[in-house]
N, C-alpha and C positions, 0 to 999 in steps of 0.2 A: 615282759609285759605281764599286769596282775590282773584280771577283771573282779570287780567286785559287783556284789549282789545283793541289796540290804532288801528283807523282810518282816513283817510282824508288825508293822506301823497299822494304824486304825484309828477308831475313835472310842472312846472309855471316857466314863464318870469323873470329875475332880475323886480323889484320893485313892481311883483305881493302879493296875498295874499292867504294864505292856514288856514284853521281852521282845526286842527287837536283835535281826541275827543277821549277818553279816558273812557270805558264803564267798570266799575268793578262789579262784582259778589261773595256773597261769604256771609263774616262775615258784620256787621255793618259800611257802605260806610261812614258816617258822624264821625266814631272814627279813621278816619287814615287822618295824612297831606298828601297830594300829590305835586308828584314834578314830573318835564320832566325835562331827562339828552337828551343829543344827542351824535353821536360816529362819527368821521368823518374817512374816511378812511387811515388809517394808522395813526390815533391818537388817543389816549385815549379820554374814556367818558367824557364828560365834563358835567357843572351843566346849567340848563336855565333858570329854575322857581319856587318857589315853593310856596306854598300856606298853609295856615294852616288849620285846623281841619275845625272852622267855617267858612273859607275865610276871616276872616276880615284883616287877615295879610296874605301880600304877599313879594314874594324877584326878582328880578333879575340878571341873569347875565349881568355887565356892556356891552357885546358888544350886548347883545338886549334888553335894556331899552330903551323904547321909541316907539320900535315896536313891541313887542310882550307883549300878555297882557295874563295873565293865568286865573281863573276862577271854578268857580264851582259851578254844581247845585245836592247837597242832596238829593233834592227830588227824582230826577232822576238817582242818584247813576253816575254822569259824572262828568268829569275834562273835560275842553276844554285848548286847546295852541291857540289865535288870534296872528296869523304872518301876519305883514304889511311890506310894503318896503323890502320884500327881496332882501339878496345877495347870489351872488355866496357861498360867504364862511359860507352861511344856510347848506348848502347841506351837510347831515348826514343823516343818523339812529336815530330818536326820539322815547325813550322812556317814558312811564309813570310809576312813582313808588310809593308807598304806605308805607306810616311809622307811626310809632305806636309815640304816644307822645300827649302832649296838648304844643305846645311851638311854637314861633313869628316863621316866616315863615325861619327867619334868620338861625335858626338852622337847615333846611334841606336843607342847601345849600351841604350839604356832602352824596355821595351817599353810604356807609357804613351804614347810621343811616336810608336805606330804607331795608326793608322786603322782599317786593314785587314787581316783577317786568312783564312789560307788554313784549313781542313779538318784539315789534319795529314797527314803518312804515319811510319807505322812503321816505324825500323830498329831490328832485332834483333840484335845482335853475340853469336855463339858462340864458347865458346874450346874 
């Protein structure tokens, strides 16, 4: 069993910046990929990041390449999401999730192929 624990969601300005962090507990933090979905209101989950076991592969979603950078420190059993330049249409329910595999980061672009899943935090983008 993993628990996860997403914080750092809030509200910020269009083209401000949120580091939202992702604290898991449980089974061995370094044997699972991590990924952040978001859920925006009145639409299905969608995919934003993911990351592989060691970090050395990552993926993102085309509308936040470039600003958002995902991350991860083992030691410390955390995933981080760095959101730069936000937009309005940031503004979701971020989650973090936890999958079982050794495979390119490509492969958890699908959130089916995650386990574990964290609470949610809210980021609000104003313009």
């Amino acid at each position: 069993q993993v628990q996860l624990v997403e914080s750092g969601g809030g509200l910020v300005q269009a083209g401000g910046s949120l580091r939202l962090s992702c604290a898991a507990s449980g089974r061995t933090f370094r044997g699972y990929a991590m990924g952040w979905f978001r859920q925006a209101p009145g639409k299905e989950r969608e995919f934003v990041a993911a990351i592989s076991r060691s970090g050395r592969s990552t993926d993102y979603a085309d509308s936040v390449k470039g600003r958002f950078t995902i991350s991860r420190n083992n030691a410390e059993n955390t995933v981080y999401l760095q959101m730069n330049s936000l937009k309005d249409e940031d503004t979701a329910v971020y989650y973090c999730a936890a999958a079982e595999g050794d495979y390119s980061a490509r492969y958890y672009i699908i959130d089916l192929r995650y386990k574990y899943w964290g609470q949610g935090t809210q980021v609000t983008v104003s313009s």
